[in-house]
Structure formats: C-alpha cells, structure tokens
SERO-4910 file (N, C-alpha, C, O; in steps of 0.05 Angstrom, whole numbers):
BEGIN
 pado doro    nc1    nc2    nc3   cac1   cac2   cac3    cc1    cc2    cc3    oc1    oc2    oc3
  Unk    A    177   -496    337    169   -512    314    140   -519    315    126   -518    294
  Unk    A    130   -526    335    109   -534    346     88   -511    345     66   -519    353
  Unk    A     88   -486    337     80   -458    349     70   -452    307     50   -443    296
  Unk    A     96   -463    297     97   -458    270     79   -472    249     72   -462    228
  Unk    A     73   -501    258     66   -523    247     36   -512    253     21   -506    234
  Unk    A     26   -509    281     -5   -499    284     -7   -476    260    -23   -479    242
  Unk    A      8   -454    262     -1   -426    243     -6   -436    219    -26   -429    206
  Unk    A     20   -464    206      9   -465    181    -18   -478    176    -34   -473    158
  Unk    A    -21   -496    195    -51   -518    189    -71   -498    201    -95   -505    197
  Unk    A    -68   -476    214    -91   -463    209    -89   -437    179   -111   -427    172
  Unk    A    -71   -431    170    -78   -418    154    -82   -431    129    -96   -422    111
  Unk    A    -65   -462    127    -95   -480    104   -114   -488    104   -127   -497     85
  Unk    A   -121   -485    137   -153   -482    139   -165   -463    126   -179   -464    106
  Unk    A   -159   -440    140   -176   -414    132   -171   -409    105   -191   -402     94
  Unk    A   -157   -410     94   -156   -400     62   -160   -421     40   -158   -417     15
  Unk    A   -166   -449     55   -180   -468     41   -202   -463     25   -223   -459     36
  Unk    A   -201   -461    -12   -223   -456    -23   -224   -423    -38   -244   -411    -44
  Unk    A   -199   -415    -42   -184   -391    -46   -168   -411    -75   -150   -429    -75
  Unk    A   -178   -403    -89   -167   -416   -115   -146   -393   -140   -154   -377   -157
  Unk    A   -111   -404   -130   -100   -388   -147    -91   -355   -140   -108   -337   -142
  Unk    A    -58   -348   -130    -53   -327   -127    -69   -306   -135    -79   -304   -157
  Unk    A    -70   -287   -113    -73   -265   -124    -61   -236   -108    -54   -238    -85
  Unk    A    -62   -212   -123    -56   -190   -110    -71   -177    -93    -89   -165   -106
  Unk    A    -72   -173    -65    -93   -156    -48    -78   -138    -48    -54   -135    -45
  Unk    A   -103   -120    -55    -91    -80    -44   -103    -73    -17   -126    -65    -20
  Unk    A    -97    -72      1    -98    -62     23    -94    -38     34    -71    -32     30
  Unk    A   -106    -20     45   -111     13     54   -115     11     91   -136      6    104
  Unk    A   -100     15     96    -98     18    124    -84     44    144    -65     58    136
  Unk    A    -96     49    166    -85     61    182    -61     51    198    -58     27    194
  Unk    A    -47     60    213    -28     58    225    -24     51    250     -5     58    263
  Unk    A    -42     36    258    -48     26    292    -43     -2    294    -30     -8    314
  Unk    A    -49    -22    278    -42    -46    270    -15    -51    253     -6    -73    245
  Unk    A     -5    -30    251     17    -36    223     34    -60    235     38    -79    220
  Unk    A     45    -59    260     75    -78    260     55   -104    266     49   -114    244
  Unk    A     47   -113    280     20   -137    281     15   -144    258     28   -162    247
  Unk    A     -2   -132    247     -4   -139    217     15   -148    199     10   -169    187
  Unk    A     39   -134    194     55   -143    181     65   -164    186     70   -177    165
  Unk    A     73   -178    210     76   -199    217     71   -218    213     86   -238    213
  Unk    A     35   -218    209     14   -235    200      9   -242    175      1   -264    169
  Unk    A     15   -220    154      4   -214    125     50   -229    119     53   -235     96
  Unk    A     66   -231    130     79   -250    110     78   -277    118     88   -292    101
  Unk    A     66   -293    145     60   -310    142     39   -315    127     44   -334    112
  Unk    A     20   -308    123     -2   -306     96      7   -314     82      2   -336     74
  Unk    A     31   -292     70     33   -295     40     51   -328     33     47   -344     15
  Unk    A     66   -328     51     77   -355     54     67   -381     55     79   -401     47
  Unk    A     47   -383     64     36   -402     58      7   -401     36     -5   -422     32
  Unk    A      1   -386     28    -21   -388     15    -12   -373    -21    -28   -369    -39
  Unk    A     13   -367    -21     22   -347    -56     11   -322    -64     13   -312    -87
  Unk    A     -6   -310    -40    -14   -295    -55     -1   -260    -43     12   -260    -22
  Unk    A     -2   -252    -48     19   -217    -53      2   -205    -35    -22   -210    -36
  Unk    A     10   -190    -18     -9   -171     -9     -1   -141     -1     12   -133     18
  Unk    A    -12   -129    -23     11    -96    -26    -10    -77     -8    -34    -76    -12
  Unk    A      9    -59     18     -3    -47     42     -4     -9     33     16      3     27
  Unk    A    -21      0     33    -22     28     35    -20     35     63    -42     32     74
  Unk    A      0     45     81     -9     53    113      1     85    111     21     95    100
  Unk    A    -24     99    129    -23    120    135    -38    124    158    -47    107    173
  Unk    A    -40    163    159    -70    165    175    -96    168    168   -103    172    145
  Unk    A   -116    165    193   -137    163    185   -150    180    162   -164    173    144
  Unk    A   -141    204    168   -149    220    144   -137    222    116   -145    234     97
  Unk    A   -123    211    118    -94    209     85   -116    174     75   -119    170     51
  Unk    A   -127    158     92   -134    140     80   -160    148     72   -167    143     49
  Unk    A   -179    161     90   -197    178     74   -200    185     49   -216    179     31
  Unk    A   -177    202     52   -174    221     35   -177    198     -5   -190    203    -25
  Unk    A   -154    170      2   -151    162    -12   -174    145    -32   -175    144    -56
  Unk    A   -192    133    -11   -226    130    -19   -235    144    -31   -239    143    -55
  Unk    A   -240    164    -13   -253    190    -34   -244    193    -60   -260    199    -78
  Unk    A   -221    191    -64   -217    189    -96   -213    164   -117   -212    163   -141
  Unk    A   -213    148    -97   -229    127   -121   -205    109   -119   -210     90   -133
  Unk    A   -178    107   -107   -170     94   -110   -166     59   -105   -167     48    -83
  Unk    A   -162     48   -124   -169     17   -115   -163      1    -98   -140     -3   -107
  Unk    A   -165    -13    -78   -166    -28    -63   -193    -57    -55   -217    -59    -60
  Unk    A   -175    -72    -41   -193    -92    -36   -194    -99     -6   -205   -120     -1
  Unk    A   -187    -89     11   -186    -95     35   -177    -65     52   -155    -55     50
  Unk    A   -203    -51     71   -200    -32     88   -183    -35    119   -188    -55    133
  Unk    A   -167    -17    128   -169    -27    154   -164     -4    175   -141      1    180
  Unk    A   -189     12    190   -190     34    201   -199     36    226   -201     14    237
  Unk    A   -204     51    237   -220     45    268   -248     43    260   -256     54    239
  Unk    A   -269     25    281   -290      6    270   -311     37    266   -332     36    253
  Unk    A   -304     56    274   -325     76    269   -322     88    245   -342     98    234
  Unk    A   -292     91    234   -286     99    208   -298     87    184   -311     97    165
  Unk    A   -291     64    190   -294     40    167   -331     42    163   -340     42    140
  Unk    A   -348     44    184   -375     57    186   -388     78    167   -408     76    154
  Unk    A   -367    101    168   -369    110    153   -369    110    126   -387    112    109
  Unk    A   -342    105    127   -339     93    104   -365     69     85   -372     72     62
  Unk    A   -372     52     99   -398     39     88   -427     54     83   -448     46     73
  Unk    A   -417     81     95   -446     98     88   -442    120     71   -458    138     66
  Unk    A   -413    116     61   -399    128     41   -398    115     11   -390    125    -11
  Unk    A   -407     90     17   -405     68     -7   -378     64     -9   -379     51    -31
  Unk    A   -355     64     -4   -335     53     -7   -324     30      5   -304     19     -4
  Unk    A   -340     18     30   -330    -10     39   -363    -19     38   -383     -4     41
  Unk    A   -362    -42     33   -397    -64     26   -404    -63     52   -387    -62     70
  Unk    A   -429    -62     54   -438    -55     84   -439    -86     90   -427    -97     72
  Unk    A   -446   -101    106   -441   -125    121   -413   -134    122   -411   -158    127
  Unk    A   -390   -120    117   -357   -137    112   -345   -132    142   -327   -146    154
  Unk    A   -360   -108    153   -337   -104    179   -333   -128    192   -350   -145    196
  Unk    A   -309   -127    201   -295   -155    228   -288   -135    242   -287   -114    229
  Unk    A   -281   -133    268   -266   -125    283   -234   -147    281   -230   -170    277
  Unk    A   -218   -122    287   -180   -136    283   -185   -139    308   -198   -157    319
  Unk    A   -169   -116    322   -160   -108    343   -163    -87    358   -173    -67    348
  Unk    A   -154    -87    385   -168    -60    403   -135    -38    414   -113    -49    420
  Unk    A   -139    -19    414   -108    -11    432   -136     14    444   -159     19    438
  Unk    A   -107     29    471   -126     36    492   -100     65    484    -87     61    463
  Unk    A    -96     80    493    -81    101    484    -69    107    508    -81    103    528
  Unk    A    -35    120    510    -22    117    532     -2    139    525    -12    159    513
  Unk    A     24    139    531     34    157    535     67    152    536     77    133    548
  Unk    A     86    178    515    114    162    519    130    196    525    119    218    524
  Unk    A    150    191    529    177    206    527    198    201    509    202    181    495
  Unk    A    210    220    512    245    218    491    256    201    511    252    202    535
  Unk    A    272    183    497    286    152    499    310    169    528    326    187    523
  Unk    A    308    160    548    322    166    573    311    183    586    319    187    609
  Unk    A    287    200    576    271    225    598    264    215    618    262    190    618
  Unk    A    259    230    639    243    223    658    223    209    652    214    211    629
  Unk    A    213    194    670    178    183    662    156    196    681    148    186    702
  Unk    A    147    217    670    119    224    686     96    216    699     82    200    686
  Unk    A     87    223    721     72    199    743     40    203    723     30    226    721
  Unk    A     28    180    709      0    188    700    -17    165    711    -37    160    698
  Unk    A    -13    151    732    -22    134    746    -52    148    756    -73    134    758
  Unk    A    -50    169    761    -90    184    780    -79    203    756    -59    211    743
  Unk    A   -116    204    761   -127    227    746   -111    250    761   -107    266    743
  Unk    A   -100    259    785    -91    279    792    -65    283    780    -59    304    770
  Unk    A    -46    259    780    -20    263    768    -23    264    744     -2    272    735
  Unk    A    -43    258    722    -48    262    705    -36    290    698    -15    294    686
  Unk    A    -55    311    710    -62    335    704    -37    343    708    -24    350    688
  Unk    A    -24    342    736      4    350    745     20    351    719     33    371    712
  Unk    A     20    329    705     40    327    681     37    334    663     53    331    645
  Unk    A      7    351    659     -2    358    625      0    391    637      3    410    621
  Unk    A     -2    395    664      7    418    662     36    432    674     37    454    685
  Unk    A     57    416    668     85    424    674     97    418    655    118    431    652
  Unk    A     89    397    631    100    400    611    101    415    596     80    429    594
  Unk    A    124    422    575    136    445    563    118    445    541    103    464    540
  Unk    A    116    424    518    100    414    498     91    394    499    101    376    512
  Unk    A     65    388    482     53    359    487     48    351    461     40    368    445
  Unk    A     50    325    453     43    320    428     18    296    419     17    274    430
  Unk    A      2    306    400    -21    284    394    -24    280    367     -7    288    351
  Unk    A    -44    268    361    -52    258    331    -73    270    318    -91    281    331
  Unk    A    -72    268    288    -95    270    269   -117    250    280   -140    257    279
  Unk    A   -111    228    290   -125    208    289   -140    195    311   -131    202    333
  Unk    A   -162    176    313   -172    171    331   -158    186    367   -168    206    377
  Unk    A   -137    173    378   -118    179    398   -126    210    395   -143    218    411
  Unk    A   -113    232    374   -121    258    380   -141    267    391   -143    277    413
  Unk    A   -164    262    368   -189    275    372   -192    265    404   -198    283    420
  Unk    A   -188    240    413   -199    237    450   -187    254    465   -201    267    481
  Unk    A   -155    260    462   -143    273    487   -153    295    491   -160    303    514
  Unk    A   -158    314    460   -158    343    462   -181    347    486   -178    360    507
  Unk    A   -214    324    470   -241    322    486   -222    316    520   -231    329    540
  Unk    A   -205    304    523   -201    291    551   -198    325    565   -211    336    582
  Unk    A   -175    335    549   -166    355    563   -188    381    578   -183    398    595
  Unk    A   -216    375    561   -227    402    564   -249    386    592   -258    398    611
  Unk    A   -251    359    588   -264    346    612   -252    351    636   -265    357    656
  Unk    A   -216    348    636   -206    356    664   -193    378    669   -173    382    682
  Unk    A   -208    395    656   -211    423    662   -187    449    657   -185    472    666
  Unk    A   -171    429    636   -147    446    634   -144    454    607   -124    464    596
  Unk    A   -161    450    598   -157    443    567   -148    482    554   -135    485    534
  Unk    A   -158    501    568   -158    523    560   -118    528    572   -109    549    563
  Unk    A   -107    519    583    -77    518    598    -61    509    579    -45    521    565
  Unk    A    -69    483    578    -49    464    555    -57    468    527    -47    449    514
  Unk    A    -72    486    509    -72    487    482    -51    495    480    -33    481    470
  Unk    A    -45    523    491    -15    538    464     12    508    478     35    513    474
  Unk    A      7    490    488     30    475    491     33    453    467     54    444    458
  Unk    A      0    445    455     -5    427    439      9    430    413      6    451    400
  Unk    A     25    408    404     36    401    374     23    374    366     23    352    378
  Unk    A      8    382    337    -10    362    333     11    351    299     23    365    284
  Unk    A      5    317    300     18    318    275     11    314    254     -8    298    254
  Unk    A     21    322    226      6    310    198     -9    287    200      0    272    217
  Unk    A    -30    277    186    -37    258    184    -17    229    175      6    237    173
  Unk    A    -17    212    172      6    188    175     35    193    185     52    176    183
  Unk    A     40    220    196     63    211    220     53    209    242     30    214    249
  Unk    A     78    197    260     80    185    281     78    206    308     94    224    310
  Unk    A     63    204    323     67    221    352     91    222    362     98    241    376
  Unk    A    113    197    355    136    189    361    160    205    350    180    212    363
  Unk    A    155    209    328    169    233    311    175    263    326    195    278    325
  Unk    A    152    264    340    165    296    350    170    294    379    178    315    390
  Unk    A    165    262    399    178    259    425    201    264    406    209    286    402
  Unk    A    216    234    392    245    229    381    261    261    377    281    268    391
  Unk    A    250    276    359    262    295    354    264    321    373    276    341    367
  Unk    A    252    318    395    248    333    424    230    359    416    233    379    430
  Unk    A    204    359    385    184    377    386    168    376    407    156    397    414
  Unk    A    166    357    418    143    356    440    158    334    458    171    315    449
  Unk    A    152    341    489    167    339    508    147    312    519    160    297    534
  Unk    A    126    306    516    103    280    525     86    283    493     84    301    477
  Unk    A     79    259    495     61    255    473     46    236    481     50    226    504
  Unk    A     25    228    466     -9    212    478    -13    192    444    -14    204    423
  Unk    A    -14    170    445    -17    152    417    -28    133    430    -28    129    454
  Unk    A    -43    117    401    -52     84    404    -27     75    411     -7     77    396
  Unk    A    -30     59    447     -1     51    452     17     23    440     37     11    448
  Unk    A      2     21    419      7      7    392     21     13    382     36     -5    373
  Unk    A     27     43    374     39     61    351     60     76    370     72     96    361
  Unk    A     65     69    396     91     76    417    110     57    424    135     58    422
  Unk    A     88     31    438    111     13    444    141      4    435    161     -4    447
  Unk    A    135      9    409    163      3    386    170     22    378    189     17    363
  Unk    A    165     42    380    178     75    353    208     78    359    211     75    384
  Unk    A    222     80    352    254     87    362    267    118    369    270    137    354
  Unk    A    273    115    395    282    134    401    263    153    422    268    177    426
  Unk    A    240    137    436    224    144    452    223    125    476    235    105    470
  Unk    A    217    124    490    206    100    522    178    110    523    172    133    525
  Unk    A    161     87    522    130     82    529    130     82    564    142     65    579
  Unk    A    108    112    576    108    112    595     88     95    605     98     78    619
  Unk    A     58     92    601     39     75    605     11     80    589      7     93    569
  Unk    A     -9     64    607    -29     82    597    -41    102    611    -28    110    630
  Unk    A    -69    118    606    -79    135    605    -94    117    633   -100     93    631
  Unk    A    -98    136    663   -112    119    681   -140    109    674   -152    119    655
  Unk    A   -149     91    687   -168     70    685   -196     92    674   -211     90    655
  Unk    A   -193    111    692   -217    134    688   -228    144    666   -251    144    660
  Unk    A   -203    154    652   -205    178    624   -192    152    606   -183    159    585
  Unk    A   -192    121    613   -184    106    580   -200    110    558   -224    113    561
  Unk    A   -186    112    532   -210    108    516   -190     82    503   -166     77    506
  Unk    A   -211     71    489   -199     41    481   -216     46    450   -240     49    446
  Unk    A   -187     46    426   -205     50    405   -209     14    384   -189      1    389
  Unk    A   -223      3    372   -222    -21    355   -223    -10    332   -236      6    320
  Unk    A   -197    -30    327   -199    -25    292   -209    -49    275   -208    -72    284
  Unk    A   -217    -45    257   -235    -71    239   -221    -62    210   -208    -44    201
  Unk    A   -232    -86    200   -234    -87    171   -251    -93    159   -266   -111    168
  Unk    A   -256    -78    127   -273    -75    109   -275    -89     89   -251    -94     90
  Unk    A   -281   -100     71   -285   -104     47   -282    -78     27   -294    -58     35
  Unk    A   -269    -76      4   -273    -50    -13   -310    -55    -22   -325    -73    -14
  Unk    A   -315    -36    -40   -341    -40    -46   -334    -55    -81   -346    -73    -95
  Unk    A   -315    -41    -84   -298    -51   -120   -278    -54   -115   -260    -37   -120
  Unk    A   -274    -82   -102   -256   -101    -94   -256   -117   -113   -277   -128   -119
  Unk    A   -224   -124   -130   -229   -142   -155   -212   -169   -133   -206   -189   -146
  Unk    A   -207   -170   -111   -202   -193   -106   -212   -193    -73   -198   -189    -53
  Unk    A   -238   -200    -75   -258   -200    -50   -254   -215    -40   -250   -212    -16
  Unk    A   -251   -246    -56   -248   -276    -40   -225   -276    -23   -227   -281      1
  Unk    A   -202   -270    -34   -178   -267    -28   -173   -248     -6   -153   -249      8
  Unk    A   -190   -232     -2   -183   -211     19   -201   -223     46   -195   -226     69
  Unk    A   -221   -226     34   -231   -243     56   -215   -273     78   -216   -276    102
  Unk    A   -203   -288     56   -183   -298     72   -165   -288     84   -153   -301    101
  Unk    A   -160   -262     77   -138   -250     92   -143   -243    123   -127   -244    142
  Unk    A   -177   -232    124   -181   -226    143   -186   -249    164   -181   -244    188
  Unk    A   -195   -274    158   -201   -298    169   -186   -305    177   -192   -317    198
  Unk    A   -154   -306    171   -127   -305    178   -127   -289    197   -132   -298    220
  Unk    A   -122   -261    194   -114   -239    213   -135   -241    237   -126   -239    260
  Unk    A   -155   -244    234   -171   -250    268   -178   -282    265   -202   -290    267
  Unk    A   -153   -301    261   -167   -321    276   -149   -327    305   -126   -319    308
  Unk    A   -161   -341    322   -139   -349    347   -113   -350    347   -100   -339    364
  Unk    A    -97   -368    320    -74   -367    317    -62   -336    312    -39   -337    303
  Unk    A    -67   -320    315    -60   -294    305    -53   -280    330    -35   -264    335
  Unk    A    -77   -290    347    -70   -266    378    -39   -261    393    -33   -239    403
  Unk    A    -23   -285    393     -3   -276    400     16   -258    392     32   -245    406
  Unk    A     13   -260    361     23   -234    346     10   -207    353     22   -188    363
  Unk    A    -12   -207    346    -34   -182    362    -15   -168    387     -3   -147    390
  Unk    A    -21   -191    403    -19   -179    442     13   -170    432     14   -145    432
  Unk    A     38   -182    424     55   -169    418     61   -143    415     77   -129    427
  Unk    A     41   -140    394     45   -113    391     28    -85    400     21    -65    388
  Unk    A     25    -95    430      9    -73    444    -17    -71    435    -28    -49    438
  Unk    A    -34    -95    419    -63    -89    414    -75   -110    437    -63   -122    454
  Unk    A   -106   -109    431   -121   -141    445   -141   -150    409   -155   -136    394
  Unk    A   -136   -167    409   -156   -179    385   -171   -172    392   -174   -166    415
  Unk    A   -194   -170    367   -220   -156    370   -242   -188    375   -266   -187    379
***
C-alpha cells in the first residue's frame, strides 16, 4: 500500500500542469514493451489520459516514420531515435534515455542450458549448435559483428535463422527453428515456452539504451512529455529492473 501511495504522489507530481485528457500515440520497439506497459497503465490511472502503443521492430518502426504516420511519443534504441532526429521525425533536443538491457541468451523451455560463462565456452556452444537464432534489431546486428570477432563467424552462418522484424527471437527457440537464440535479455526473460540461459560474458557484452523521442508533429507534446517524466522517474525503476532492463 505504502509502495502504491508513493507511485501515485509522484505521478501527480510529474504530470502536474498537464491540463485535461488526452490521447498519446506512441511508436515503439520491443525491448521495453512488458516494463513499459506496466508503467503506461499506472499513468493512465492516475492522470485520464489514453495512451495507444504501436510495438514492433526496429525496422517496422522505421519503416512507419518514414511514412508519415502520426505519433507523439518515439521509443527506440538511443542511436535509432538519433537518427531519426536527423531524419526530422523526432525534435532534436527530446531524447531521454529509458532504459539499458545487455543481450544474453535462451533455450526451448527444458533444454539443456549451454555453458556461455568464457569467451571459450562461448564459442564451444555457437559451434555445436544445430541452429542459432537472432534479430532484425539492435541484439542482431552485434552478434553477427561478435561472431566474425571470435573468429567463427564463417562456421556458424549457414546455422543462422534471423527473424522478421517485430517478432520475437523467442518464437523460433519456442517452436524448435533454432536450437539457441541471442536477444535484448529483456525480450527473453518472460517469452513463453523458452528458459533464459544468461548473459553474453563480461568480454563480448554489448549493452544497448533505449530512449525516447518527442514526434517532430506531435499533436500532444505536453502530454507525452509527462509520459516520459513518469517512465524515467525513480519511482519507475523497480518496474524497469523487473523486467530485465537498468533505467537509463
């Protein structure tokens, strides 16, 4: 009760001066989704205002900028969203950093769990496995680069299954297309029907942050802005760490 009473007196702090419901459109990737959601209905609960979520991948949310569609609140990895501001679609000075996830590694729900503790067992496991699976998205693009750093990368391609943009890496452990898979261990910890093995050793981590934007033709800026003042203020982190991120 005590835990509940703080969230609300800080979110009538922060959204103090936010005059009158409104609808936020929101465009996001998929690394924050269960965190976020968590956060965005206490929002809406105490403050009336709606907040409708676009989640995909990085490139499907791209994709969706580029064509003009409306939104008032970005939320991508902090180099995307970069872009994006040199794209004119998010106002340049809006970035916040959310949150950080570091990228790790799962199996089908009862598999073995593979040793990726050293860079040596690492390799052991990327090269005995049958198939491996990665992403469109931030997490992808690193492993593939990881793979050609520890020297195997020409071994393990024909093993690689990479997936559409806004599905899950989890999708083809679950369905046994790929026998290990590599995700923001954000977007593993919870998927159903997989076990999160760990992370990626201390050596080869990459740790990606995701932030949020402002749209550039944002018809409800003020409002989104409280949203974000919400979503990274202190009261928020425990929801964050929950869900396999670190606040930004």
């Amino acid at each position: 009760m005590k835990a509940k009473l703080i969230v609300a007196a800080a979110v009538a702090f922060l959204v103090s001066g936010t005059a009158g419901a409104a609808e936020i459109k929101v465009a996001s990737t998929q690394a924050t989704e269960e965190a976020y959601k968590e956060l965005v209905a206490q929002f809406e609960k105490a403050t009336g205002h709606k907040v409708t979520t676009y989640f995909s991948g990085t490139l499907n949310v791209s994709k969706k900028l580029a064509e003009g569609e409306p939104y008032d609140l970005v939320i991508m990895s902090a180099s995307a969203i970069e872009e994006q501001i040199k794209l004119g679609k998010v106002a340049a000075g809006s970035r916040v950093n959310l949150a950080s996830s570091g990228t790790g590694l799962a199996v089908k729900r009862g598999a073995p769990k593979p040793d990726i503790a050293s860079i040596d067992a690492l390799k052991k496991t990327l090269l005995t496995a049958k198939s491996i699976g990665y992403s469109t998205g931030p997490s992808g693009v690193y492993v593939v680069g990881m793979f050609q750093k520890l020297g195997i990368g020409d071994e393990v391609k024909p093993k690689l299954k990479q997936t559409p943009s806004g599905v899950f890496v989890g999708t083809l452990i679950a369905n046994g297309d790929a026998e290990i898979g590599f995700q923001q261990i954000s977007e593993l910890v919870h998927f159903p029907g997989i076990d999160y093995v760990g992370p990626l050793p201390a050596e080869v981590q990459n740790t990606t942050m995701f932030s949020t934007g402002i749209h550039s033709a944002a018809k409800e800026a003020e409002a989104a802005k409280a949203l974000v003042k919400f979503l990274t203020a202190p009261a928020a982190a425990p929801a964050i760490k929950k869900h396999g991120l670190e606040p930004g």
